[in-house]
C-alpha positions in Angstrom: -22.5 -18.8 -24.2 -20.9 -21.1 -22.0 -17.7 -21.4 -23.7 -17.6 -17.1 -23.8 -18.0 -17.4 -20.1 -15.3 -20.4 -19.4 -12.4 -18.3 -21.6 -13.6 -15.0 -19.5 -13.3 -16.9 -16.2 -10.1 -18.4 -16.9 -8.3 -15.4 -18.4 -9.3 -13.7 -14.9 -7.8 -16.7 -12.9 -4.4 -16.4 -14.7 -5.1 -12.8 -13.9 -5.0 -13.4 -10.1 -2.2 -16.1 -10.4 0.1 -13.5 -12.1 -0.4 -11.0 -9.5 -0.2 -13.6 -6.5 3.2 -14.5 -7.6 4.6 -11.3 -8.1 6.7 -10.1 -5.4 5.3 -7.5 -2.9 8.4 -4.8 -2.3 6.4 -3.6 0.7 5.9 -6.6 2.2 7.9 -7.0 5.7 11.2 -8.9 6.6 11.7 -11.7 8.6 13.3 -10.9 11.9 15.4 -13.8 11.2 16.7 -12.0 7.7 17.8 -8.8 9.9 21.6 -8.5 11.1 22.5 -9.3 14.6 25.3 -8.7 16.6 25.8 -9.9 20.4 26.1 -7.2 23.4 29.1 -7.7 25.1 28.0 -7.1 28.3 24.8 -9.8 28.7 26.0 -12.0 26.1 22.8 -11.9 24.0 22.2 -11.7 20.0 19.8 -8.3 19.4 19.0 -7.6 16.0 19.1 -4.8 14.0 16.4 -1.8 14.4 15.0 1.0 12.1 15.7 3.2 14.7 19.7 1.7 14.4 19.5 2.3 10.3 21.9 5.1 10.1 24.3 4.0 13.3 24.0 0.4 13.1 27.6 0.2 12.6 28.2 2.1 16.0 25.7 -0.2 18.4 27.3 -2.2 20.7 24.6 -2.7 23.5 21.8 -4.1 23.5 19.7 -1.7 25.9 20.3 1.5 27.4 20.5 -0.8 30.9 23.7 -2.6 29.3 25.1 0.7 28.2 25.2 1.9 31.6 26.4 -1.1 32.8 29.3 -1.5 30.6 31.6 -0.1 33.4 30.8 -2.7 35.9 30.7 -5.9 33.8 34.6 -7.6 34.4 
């Protein structure tokens, strides 16, 4: 009986192995793995946004307050 019981309970930790080691496609990114680009007007790295998905090639600033302030920065 015991030797039924040791096979059962080591198929079902190979089970859990497998799965652990598979690679989750939902699981989230690192915000170090995202692009980054620096704004030219404070000089700081910002990284790419979902809400920048379909532009990101277009950002330039960083905030809306450097985008208004584009004009003034020499």
């Amino acid at each position: 009986m015991s030797g039924v019981f040791a096979s059962l309970f080591q198929d079902v930790l190979n089970r859990v192995y497998i799965m652990s080691k598979k690679k989750n496609k939902n699981a989230m990114k690192k915000k170090a793995d995202f692009p980054q680009k620096v704004c030219p007007v404070c000089q700081r790295p910002f990284s790419w946004r979902k809400k920048w998905a379909m532009c990101w090639d277009e950002v330039k600033y960083c905030s809306k307050r450097c985008r208004g302030e584009r004009n003034f920065s020499g």
